[in-house]
C-alpha positions in Angstrom: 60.6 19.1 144.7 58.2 17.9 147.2 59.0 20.7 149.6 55.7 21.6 150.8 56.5 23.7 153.5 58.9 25.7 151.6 55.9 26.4 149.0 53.9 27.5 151.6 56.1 30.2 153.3 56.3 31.7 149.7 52.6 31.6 148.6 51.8 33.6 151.8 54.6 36.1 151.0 53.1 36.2 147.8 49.7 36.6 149.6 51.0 39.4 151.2 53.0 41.2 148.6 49.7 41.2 146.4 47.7 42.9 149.3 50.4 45.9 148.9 50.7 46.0 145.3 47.2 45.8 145.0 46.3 45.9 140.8 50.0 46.7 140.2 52.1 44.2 138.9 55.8 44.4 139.3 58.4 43.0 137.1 61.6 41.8 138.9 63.8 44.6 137.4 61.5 47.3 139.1 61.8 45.5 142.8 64.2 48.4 144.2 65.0 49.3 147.9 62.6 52.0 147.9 59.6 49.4 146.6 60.6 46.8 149.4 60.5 49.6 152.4 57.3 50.4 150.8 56.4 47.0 151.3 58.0 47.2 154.7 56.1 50.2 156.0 52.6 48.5 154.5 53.5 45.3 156.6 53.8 47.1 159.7 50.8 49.3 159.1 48.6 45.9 159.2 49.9 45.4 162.6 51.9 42.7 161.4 54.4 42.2 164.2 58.1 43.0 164.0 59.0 39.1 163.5 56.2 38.6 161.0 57.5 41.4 158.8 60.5 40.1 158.8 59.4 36.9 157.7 58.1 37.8 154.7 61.1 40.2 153.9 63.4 37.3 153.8 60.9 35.0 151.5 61.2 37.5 149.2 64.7 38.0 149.1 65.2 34.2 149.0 63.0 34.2 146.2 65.0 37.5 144.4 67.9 35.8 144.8 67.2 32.8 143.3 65.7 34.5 140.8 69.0 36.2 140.1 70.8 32.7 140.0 68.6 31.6 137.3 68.6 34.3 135.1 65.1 36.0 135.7 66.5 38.8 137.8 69.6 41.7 136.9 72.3 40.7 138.7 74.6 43.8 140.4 71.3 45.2 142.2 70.4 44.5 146.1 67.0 45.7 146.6 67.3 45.0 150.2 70.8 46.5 150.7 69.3 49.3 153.1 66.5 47.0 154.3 67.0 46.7 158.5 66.1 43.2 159.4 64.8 43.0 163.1 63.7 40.2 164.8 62.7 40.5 168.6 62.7 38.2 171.1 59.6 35.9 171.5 58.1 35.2 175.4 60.0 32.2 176.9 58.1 29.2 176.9 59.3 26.8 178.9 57.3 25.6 181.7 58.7 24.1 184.9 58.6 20.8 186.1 55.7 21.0 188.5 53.7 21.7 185.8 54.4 18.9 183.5 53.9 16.7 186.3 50.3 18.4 186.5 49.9 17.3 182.5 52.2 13.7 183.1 49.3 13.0 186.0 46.1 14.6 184.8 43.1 12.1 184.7 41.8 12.6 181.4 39.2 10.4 179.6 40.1 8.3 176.5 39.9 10.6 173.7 41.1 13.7 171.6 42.8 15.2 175.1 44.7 11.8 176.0 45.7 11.3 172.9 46.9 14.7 172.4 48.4 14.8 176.3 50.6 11.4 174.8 52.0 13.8 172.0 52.6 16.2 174.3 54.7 13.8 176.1 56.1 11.8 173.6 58.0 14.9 172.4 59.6 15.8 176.1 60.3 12.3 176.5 62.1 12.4 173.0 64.3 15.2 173.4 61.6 18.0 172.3 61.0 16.1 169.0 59.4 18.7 166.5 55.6 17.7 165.7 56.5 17.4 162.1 59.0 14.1 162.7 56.6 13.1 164.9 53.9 12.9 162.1 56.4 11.4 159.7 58.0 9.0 162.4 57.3 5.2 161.0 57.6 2.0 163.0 60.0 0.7 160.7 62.3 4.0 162.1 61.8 1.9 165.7 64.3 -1.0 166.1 66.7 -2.4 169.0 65.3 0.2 171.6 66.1 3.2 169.3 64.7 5.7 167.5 66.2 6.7 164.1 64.9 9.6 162.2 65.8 12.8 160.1 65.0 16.1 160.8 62.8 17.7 157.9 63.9 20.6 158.9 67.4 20.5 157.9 68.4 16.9 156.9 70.4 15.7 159.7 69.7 12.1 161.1 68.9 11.6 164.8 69.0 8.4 167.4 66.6 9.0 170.8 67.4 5.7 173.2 63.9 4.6 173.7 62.8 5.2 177.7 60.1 3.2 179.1 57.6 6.3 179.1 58.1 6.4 175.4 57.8 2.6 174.1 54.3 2.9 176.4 53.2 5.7 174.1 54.5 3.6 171.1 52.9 0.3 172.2 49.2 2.3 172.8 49.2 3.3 168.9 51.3 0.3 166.8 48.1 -1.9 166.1 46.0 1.0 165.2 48.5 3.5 163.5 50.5 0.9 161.0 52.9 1.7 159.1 53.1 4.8 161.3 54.2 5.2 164.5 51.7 8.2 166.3 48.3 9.1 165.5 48.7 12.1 163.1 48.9 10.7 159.6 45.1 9.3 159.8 42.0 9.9 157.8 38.6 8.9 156.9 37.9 6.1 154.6 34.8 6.5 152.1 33.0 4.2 154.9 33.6 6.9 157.5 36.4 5.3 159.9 39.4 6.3 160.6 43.0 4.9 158.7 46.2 5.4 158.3 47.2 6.7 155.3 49.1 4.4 153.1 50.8 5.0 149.5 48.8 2.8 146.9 50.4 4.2 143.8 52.9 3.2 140.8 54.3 6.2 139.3 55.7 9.2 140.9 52.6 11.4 139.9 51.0 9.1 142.4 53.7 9.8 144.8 53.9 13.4 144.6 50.0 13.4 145.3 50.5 11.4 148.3 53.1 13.2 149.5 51.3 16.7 149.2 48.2 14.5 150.9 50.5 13.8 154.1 51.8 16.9 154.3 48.4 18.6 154.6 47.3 16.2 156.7 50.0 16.9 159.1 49.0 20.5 158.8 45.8 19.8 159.6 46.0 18.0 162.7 48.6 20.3 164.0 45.9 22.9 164.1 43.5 19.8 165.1 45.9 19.0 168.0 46.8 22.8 169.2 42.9 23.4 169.6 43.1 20.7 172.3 46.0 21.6 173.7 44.1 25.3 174.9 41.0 22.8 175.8 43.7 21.0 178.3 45.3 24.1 179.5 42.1 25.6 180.3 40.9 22.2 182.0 44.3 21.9 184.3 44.5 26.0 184.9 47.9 25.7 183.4 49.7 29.3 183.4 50.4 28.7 179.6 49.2 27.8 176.4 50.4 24.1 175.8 52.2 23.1 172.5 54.5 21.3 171.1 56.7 24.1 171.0 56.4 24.3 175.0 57.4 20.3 175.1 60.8 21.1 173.6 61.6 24.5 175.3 61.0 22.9 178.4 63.3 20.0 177.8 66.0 22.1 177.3 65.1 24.4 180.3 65.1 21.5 182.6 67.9 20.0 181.1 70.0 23.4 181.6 68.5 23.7 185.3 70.0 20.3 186.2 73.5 20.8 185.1 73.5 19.6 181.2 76.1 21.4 179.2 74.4 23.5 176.9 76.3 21.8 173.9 74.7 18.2 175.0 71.6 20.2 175.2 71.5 21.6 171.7 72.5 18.1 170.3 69.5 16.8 171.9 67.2 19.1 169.9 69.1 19.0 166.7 70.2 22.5 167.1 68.7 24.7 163.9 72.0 26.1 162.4 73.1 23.9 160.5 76.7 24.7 161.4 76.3 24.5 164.8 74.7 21.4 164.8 77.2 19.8 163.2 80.1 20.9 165.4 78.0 19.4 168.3 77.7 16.3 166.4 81.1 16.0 165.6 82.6 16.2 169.5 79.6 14.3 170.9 78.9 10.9 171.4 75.0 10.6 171.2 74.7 8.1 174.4 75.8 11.3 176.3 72.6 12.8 174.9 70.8 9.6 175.6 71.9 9.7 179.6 70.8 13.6 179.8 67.5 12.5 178.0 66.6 9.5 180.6 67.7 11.7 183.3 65.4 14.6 182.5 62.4 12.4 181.4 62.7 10.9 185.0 61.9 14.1 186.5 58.2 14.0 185.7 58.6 10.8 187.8 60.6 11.7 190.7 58.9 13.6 193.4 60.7 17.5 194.0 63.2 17.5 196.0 62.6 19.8 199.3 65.2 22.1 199.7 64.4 22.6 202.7 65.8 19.1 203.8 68.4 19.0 201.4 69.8 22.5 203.3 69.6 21.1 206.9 71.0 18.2 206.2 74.2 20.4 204.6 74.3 22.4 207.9 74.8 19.0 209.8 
């Protein structure tokens, strides 16, 4: 179905549930609660954290019950009826705005870093963009000072009003990067420079081979990009570990420091239930979004305020 991401969370389950069942092999029918605390117990004796174990617990219920919708699984048992699901809370990573002005300001050389620091950027700028509609995002999806994209993550379609910080990141890559719009679906040709990748095939086995090839390519230079994003921290002595992930947490961070609703906020980052989402959607207009976005994107620009001044001249 082309969902290549979704075929990876389940071969690593399956990569983990063959480390515990080790030359066993277990039919459906014989998946009970006592085999998948088992499986629990092994988890956490890896060291897995408590997150990671629960990860793989609900892959392989997703997968049971979809096997029990199609027939290849007896329907009236719960093998994970008695199965506590935890999940604890990750470290916050949001970063405040003195430090992205440290990144925003950086001198950095052309190269892997800059390129990588315009990601970075690019993605605050956008309302925390994920990476992977960043690699995906086209320059056809860029028209009349918007950007229009869907989320890959769950389907719904997105405008970001296009700042002046962003169509400079945009104008750096459009020659090189066509039909794409940022640096992440490139490769080498056999002559050993780099291209974008373009589909040159005429039947859909051809497209279902370019599609996988995109999607690993995007996982690749995730990892590519991440590598440089400890180079830069360690370069700038940043407190924390850059990534794209810190880009979008501290959008909404700032955004929530400076007054925005939390409901504008969570439209802004396409918020990840589904039902959620779509109630802020439905009583939202997005140039409210918009207005919150240019407003927060500005801080990198505007000098901190002193509070000092700002409570003297309340006094008087």
């Amino acid at each position: 179905q082309g969902r290549h991401g979704t075929a990876g969370t389940y071969r690593s389950t399956l990569v983990a549930f063959d480390r515990f069942a080790g030359k066993r092999h277990y039919q459906l029918c014989e998946l009970d609660e006592p085999t998948v605390m088992e499986f629990r117990n092994f988890l956490v004796r890896e060291g897995l954290s408590v997150n990671t174990v629960t990860f793989y617990l609900c892959k392989l219920r997703a997968v049971y019950n979809r096997a029990v919708r199609e027939g290849f699984a007896p329907r009236g048992m719960d093998p994970f009826g008695g199965v506590a699901f935890r999940t604890e809370k990750t470290r916050k990573l949001a970063v405040d705005d003195t430090v992205l002005r440290r990144v925003a300001g950086a001198d950095l050389p052309r190269g892997p870093l800059a390129v990588a620091r315009d990601l970075f950027l690019f993605s605050f700028y956008c309302r925390g963009m994920s990476f992977v509609d960043m690699a995906y995002l086209r320059q056809e999806d860029i028209h009349g000072g918007m950007i229009y994209y869907r989320r890959r993550k769950t389907g719904q379609t997105y405008t970001v009003k296009i700042i002046p910080e962003v169509q400079e990141i945009l104008d750096r890559y459009r020659e090189r990067c066509f039909p794409w719009a940022l640096p992440v679906m490139l490769d080498f040709d056999g002559e050993g420079r780099l291209r974008p990748l373009v589909y040159e095939g005429a039947t859909a086995e051809d497209r279902k081979r370019f599609e996988a090839r995109l999607y690993l390519r995007y996982k690749y230079n995730l990892s590519h990009y991440l590598r440089f994003y400890r180079d830069m921290s360690k370069k700038l002595d940043l407190p924390v570990k850059l990534s794209f992930n810190v880009a979008r947490h501290s959008w909404a961070s700032l955004a929530r420091k400076h007054g925005v609703s939390v409901s504008v906020i969570s439209a802004g980052l396409g918020h990840t239930s589904e039902k959620t989402t779509q109630i802020y959607l439905d009583e939202l207009d997005n140039s409210t979004v918009d207005a919150a976005n240019a407003m927060v994107a500005g801080l990198l620009k505007a000098p901190a305020p002193d509070r000092g001044k700002r409570a003297e001249k309340k006094l008087k």
